[in-house]
C-alpha positions in Angstrom: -8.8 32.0 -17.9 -12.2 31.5 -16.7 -13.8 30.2 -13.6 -15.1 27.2 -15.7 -11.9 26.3 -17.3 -9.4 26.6 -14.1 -12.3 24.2 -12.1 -11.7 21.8 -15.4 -7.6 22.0 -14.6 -7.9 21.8 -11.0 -10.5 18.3 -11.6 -8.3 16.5 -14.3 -4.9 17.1 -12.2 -6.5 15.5 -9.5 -7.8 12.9 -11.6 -4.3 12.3 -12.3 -3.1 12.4 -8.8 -6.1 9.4 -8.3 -4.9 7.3 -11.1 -1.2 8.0 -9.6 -2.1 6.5 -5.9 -4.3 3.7 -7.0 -3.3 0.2 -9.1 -7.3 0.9 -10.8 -9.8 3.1 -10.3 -13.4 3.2 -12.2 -15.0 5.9 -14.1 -18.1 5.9 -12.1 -15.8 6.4 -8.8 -14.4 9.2 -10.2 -17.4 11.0 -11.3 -19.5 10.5 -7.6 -15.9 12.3 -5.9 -15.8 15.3 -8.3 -19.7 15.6 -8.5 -19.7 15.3 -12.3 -21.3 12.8 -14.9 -19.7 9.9 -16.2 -19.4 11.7 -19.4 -17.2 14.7 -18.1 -14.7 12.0 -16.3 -14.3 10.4 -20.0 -13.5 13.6 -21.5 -11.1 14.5 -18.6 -9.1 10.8 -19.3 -9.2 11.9 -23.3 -7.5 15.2 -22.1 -5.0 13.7 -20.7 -4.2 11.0 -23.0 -3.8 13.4 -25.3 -1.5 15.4 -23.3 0.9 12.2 -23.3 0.0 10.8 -20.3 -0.4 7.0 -20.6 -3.5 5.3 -19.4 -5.1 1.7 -19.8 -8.4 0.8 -19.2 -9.2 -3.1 -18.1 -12.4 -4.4 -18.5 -13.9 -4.7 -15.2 -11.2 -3.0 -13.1 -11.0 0.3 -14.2 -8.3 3.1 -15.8 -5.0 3.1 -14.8 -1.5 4.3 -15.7 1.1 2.7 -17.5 3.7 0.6 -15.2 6.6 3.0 -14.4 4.7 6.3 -15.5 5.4 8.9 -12.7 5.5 12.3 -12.9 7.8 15.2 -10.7 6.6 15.6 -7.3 3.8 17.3 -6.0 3.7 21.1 -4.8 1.5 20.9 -1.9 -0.6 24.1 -0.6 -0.9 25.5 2.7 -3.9 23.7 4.1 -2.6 20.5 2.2 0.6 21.0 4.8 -1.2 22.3 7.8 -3.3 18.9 7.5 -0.4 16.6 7.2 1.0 17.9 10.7 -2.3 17.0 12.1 -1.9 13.7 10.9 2.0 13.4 11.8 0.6 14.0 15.4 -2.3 11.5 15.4 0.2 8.9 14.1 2.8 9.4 16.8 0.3 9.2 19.2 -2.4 6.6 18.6 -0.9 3.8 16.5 2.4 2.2 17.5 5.9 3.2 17.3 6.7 1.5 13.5 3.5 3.2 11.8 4.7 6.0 14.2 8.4 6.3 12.6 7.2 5.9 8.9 4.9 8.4 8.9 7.9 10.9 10.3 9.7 9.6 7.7 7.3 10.5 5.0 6.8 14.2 6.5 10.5 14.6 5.2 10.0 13.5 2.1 6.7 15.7 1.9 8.8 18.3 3.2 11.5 18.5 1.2 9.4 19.7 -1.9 7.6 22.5 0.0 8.1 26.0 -0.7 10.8 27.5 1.3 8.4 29.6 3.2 5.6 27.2 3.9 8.6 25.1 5.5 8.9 28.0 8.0 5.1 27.8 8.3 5.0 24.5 9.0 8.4 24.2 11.2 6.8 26.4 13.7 3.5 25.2 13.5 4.8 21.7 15.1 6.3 22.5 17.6 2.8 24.4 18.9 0.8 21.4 18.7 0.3 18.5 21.0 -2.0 15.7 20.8 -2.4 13.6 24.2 -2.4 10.0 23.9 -2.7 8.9 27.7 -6.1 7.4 26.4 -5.3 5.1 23.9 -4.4 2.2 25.0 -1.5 0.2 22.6 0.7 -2.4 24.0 4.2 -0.5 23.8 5.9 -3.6 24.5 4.5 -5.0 20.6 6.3 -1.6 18.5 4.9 -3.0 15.3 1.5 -4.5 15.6 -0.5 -2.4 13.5 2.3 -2.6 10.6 1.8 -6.2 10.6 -1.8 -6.2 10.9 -2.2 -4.0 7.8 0.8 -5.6 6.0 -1.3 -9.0 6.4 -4.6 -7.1 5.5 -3.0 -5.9 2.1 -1.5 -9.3 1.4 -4.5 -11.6 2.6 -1.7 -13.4 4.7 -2.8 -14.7 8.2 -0.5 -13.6 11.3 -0.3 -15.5 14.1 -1.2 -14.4 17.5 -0.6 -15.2 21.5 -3.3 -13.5 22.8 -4.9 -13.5 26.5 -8.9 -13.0 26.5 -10.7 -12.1 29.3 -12.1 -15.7 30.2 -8.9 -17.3 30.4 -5.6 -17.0 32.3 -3.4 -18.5 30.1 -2.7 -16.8 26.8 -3.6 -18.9 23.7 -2.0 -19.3 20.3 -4.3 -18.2 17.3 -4.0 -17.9 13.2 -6.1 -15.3 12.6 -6.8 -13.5 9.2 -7.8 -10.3 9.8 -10.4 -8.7 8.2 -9.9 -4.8 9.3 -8.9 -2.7 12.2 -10.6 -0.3 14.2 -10.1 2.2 17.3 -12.8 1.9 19.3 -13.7 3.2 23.0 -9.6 4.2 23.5 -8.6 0.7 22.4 -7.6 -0.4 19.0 -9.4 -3.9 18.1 -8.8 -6.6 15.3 -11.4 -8.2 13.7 -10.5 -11.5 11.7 -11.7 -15.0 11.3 -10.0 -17.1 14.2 -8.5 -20.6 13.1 -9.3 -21.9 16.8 -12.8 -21.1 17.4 -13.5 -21.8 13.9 -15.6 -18.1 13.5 -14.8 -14.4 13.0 -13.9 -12.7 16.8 -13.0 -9.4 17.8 -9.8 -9.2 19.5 -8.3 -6.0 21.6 -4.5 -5.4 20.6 -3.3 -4.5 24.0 -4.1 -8.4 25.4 -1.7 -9.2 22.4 1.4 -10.8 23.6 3.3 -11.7 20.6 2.0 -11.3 16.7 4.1 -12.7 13.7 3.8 -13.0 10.5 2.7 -16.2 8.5 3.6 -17.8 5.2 -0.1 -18.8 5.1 -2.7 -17.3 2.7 -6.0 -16.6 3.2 -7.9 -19.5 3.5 -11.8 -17.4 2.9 -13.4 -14.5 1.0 -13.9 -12.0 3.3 -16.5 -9.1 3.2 -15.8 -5.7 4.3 -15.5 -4.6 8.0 -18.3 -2.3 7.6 -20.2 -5.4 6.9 -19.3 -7.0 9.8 -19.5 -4.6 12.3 -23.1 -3.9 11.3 -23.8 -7.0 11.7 -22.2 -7.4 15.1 -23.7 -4.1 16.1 -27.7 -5.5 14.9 -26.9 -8.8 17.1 -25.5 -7.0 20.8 -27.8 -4.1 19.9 -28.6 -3.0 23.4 -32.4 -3.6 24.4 -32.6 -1.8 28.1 -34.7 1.3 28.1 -33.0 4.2 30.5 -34.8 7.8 31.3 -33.7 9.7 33.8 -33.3 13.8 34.9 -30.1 15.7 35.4 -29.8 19.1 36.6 -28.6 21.2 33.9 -25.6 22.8 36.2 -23.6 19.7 35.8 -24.5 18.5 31.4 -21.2 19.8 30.1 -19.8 17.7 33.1 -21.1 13.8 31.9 -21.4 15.2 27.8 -18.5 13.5 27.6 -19.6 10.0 28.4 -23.2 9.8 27.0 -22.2 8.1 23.6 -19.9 5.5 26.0 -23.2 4.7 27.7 -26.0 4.5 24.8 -27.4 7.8 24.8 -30.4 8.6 22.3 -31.9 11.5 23.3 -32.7 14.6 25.3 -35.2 17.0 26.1 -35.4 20.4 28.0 -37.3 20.2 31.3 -36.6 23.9 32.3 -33.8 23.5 35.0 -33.2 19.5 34.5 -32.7 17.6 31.0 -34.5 14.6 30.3 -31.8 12.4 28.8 -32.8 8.6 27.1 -30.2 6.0 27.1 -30.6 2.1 25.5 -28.1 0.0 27.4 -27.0 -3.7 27.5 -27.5 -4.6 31.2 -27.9 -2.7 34.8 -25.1 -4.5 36.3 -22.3 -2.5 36.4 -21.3 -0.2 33.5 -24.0 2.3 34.0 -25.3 2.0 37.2 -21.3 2.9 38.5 -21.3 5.6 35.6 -24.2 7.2 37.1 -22.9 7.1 40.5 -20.6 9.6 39.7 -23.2 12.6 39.5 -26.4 10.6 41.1 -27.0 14.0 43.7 -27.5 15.9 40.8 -29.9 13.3 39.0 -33.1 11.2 38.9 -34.0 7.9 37.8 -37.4 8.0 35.7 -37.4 4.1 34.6 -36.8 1.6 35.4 -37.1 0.6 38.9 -34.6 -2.2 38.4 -31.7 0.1 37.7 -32.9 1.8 41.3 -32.7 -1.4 43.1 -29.4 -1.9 41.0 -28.1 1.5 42.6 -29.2 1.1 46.4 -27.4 -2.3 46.2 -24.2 -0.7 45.4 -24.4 1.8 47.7 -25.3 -0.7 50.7 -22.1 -2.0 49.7 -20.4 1.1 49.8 -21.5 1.9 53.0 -20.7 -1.9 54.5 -16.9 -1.1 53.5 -17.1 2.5 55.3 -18.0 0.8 58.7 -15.6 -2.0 58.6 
């Protein structure tokens, strides 16, 4: 069998995997994932109908199988179970204890139809990894507020939150319909159209008291979060202009937090870097972020950010002699 013809296999039993995990998917789709023309992708779907495998095609939506069409289970490779440990461990950690427990749950299944000795493989593969989640921040006390939140995404049903924001003290009751979900900065966030403010707001899941499900259907068309959140991102796109020099001794010290902080750039000035930053405001967030390693730096521009800097330590120093 030639190279060709095993590349052609290998693309239409993946095609068929595709048409397996989704209600409809398009031609066109299917072509820009397997790098092929249109043309190929319609000879592949003649293949397999041909081959007995029952597909539909719906004028506007795309090719899909037959209601109640399945085929045996999967034989998954190697790499194909290495990656789903990864996963296992990324779920357990940083989503919350449902999504958590159903994931586990689906390992067994995906286990049970591995090769006898990629289950070795893979038995002692877990138990030598370890993912830390002491970073993400989920409230523990809400076990399934991601399950809901995607429940309600895939159903356009609105859930209904108690929810304490940072400007008030007492927690308020929102319907929300939530658009997407994000983990962002060690904190998973909604984004949704709030009932109560009447406008689409971000909210953090961890200042989520209580979420429930609603009877109540989407009252608008949404767009995608991608949408969204590049429009958010154009309107609170920061505007403050921050150069200053750090000693080279200590970069693989602060590397961590320059995308935090609105890093842009760098440049090599022998023993110090030149590092760029555009920033929201001098108030707090980076002025205290570079107090950290500010005897191993320099502030090039702008002055404001100095006077910003001698303030806080003037108040520093008033705490030391009291």
């Amino acid at each position: 069998m030639s190279a060709e013809t095993l590349k052609k296999f290998d693309r239409i039993v993946a095609i068929l995997i595709q048409l397996q995990s989704k209600k409809f998917i398009k031609a066109q789709d299917l072509a820009d994932r397997f790098e092929v023309n249109i043309r190929t992708i319609y000879r592949d779907l003649r293949t397999l109908e041909n081959s007995g495998v029952p597909i539909v095609n719906e004028q506007g939506k795309g090719y899909s199988l037959v209601e109640g069409y399945r085929l045996p289970p999967v034989m998954f490779t190697r790499k194909e179970a290495v990656s789903f440990v990864a996963a296992e461990k990324l779920m357990q950690n940083f989503t919350d204890k449902s999504l958590g427990a159903y994931f586990e749950s689906a390992m067994f299944k995906i286990k049970s139809v591995l090769k006898g000795s990629e289950k070795d493989f893979i038995d002692v593969l877990e138990t030598q990894v370890f993912v830390s989640s002491e970073q993400i921040h989920i409230n523990q006390e809400i076990p399934d507020v991601l399950e809901i939140l995607f429940e309600s995404i895939g159903e356009q049903k609105q859930v209904l939150l108690q929810y304490r924001s940072l400007s008030s003290d007492q927690p308020s009751k929102r319907y929300i319909e939530p658009v997407g979900v994000f983990q962002q900065n060690r904190y998973w966030y909604i984004y949704g159209y709030c009932h109560l403010r009447k406008d689409y707001r971000q909210f953090r899941t961890d200042r989520i008291l209580n979420i429930s499900r609603s009877i109540h259907d989407f009252f608008l068309k949404h767009k995608t979060l991608d949408e969204y959140l590049e429009r958010t991102e154009e309107l609170t796109r920061p505007t403050v202009k921050v150069r200053i020099l750090v000693k080279k001794e200590i970069m693989k010290y602060i590397r961590g937090g320059l995308k935090y902080h609105g890093f842009i750039s760098k440049i090599d000035k022998g023993e110090e870097v030149e590092l760029t930053f555009l920033v929201h405001e001098l108030n707090d967030g980076f002025p205290r972020w570079y107090m950290m390693f500010g005897d191993y730096a320099r502030i090039i521009e702008p002055n404001e950010l100095k006077d910003r800097i001698r303030v806080i330590a003037s108040e520093i120093q008033a705490t030391l002699n009291t």
